[in-house]
ZADO-1210 file (C-alpha; in nm, 4 decimals, padded with zeros to 6 digits):
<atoms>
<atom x="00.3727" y="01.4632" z="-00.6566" code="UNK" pos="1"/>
<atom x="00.4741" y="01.2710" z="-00.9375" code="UNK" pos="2"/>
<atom x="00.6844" y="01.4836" z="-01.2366" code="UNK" pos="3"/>
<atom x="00.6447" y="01.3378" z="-01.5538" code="UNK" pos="4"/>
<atom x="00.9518" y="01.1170" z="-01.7035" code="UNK" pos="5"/>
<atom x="01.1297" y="01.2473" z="-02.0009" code="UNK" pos="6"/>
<atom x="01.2525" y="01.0105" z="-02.2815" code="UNK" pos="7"/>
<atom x="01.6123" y="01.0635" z="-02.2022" code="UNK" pos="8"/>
<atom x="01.5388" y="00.8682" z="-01.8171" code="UNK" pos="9"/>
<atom x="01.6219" y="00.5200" z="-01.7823" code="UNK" pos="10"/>
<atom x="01.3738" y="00.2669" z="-01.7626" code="UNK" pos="11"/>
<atom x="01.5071" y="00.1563" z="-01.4151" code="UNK" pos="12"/>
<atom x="01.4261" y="00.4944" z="-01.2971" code="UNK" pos="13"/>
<atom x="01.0990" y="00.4873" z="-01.5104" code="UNK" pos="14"/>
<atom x="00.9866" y="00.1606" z="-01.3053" code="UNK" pos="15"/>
<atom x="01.0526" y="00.3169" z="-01.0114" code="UNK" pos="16"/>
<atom x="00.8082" y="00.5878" z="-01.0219" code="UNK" pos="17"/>
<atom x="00.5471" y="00.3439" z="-01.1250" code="UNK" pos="18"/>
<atom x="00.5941" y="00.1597" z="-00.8208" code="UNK" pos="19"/>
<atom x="00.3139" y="00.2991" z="-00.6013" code="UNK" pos="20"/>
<atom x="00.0888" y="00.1482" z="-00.3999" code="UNK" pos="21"/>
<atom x="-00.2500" y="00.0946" z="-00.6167" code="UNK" pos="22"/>
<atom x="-00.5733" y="-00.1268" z="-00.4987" code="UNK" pos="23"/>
<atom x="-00.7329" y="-00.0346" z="-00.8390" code="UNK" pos="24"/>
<atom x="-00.4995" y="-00.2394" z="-00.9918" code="UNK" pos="25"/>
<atom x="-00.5304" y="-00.5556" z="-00.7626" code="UNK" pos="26"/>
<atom x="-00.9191" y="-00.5242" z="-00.7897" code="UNK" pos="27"/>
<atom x="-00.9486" y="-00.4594" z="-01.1423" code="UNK" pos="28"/>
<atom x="-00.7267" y="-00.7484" z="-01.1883" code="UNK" pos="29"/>
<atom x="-00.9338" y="-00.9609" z="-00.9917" code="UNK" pos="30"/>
<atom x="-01.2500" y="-00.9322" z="-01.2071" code="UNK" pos="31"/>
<atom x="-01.1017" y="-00.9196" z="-01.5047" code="UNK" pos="32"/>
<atom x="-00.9106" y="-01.3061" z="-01.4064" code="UNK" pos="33"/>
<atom x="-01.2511" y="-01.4524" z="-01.2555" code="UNK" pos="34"/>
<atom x="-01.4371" y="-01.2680" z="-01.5140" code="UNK" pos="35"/>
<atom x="-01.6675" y="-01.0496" z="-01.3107" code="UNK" pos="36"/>
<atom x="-01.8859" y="-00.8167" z="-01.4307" code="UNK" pos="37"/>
<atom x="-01.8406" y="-00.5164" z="-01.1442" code="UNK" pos="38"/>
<atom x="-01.7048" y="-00.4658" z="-00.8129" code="UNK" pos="39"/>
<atom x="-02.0735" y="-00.5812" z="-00.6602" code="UNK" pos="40"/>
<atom x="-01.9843" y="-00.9408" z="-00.8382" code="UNK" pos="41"/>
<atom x="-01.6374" y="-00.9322" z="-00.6644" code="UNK" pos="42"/>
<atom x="-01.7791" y="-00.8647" z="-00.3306" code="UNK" pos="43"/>
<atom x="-01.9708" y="-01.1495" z="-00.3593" code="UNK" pos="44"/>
<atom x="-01.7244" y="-01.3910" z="-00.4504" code="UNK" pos="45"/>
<atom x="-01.4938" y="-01.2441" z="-00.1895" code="UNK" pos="46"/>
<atom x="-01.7880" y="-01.2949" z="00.0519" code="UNK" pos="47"/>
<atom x="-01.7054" y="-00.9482" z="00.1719" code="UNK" pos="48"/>
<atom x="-01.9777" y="-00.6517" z="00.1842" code="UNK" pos="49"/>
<atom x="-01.9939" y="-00.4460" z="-00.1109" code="UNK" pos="50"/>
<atom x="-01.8648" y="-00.1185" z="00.0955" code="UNK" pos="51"/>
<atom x="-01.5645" y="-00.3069" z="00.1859" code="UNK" pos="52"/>
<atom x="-01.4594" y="-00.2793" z="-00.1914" code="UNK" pos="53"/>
<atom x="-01.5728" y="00.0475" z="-00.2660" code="UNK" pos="54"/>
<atom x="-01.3569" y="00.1531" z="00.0809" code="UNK" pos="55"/>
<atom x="-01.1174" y="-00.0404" z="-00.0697" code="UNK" pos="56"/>
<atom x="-01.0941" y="00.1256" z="-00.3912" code="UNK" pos="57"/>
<atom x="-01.0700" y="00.5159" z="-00.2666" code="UNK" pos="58"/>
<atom x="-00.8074" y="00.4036" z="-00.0195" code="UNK" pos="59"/>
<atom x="-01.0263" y="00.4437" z="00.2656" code="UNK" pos="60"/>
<atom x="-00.9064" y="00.0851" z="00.3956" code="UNK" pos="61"/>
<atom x="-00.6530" y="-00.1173" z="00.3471" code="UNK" pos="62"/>
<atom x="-00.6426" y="-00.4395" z="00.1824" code="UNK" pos="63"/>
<atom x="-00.5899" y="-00.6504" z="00.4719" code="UNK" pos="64"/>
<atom x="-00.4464" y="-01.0134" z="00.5296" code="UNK" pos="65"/>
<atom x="-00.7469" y="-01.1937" z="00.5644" code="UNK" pos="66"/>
<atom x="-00.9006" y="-01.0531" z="00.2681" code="UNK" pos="67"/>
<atom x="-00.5830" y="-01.0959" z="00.0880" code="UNK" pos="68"/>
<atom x="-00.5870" y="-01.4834" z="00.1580" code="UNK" pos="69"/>
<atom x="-00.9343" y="-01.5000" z="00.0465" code="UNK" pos="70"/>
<atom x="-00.8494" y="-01.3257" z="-00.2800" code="UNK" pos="71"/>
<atom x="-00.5810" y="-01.6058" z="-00.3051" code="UNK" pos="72"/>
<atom x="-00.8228" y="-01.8265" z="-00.2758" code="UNK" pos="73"/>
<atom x="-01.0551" y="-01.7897" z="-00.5024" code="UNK" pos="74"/>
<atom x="-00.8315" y="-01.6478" z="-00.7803" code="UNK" pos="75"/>
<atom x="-00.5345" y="-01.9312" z="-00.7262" code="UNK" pos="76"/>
<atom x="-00.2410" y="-01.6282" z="-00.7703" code="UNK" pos="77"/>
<atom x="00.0120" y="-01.6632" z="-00.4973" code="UNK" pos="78"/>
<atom x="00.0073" y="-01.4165" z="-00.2086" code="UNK" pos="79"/>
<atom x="00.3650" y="-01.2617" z="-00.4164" code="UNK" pos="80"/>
<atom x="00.1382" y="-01.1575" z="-00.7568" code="UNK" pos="81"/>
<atom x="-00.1413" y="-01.0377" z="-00.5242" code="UNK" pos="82"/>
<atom x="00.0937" y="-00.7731" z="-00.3324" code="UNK" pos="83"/>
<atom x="00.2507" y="-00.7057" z="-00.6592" code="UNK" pos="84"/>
<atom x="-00.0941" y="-00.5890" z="-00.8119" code="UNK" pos="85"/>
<atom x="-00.1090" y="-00.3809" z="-00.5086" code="UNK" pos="86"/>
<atom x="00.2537" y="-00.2454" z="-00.5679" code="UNK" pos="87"/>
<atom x="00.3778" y="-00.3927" z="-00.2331" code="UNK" pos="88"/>
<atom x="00.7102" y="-00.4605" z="-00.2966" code="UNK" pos="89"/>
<atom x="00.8474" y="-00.5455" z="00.0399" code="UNK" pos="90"/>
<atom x="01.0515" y="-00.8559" z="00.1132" code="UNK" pos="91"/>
<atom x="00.9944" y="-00.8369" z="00.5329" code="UNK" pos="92"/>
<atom x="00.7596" y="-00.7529" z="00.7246" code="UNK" pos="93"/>
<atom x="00.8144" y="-00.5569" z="01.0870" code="UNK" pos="94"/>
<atom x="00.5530" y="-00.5922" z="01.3798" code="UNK" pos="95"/>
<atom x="00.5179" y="-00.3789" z="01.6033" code="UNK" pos="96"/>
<atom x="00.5973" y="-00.4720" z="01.9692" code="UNK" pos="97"/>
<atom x="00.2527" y="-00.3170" z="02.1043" code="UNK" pos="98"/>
<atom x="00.0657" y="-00.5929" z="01.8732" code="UNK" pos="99"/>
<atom x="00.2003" y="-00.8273" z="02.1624" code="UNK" pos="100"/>
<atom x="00.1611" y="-00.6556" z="02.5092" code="UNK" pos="101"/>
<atom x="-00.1522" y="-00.7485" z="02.6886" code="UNK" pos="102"/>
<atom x="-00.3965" y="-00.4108" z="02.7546" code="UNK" pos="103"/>
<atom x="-00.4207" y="-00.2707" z="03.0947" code="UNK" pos="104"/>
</atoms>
């Protein structure tokens, strides 16, 4: 839960709160740059089904890298100012070691 920030915090502290992860912002973003008139319009320039969006939008799926690429391609923002729409703020990225073992 998220307490509200008084006047007297600082506005490093204030920045940090605001740091959440956020597709809304990344999608609204999105439309409003290629000038789109809904999320139907995005889908379609994505070349993504429309439920992938609205999943997409009530956190129901991750934004994932393909789909990420895509947005940089039609939208020419770097991969960086894509994440930080999303409020990804991390430098490195782990993998995990099962991604790499063969199934029995």
């Amino acid at each position: 839960m998220i307490k509200n920030i008084s006047s007297d915090t600082s506005t490093s502290n204030k920045l940090d709160h605001q740091t959440t992860y956020d597709p809304n912002n990344l999608l609204d973003a999105l439309i409003e740059k290629l000038k789109l008139k809904n999320d139907a319009a995005l889908s379609r320039s994505l070349e993504v089904a429309p439920p992938v969006i609205s999943k997409i939008r009530h956190r129901r799926l991750p934004v994932g890298a393909s789909l990420l690429i895509r947005m940089h391609e039609i939208s020419d923002l770097t991969i960086s100012e894509l994440r930080a729409l999303i409020g990804d703020r991390r430098r490195k990225f782990r993998i995990s070691d099962k991604q790499f073992k063969p199934k029995v």
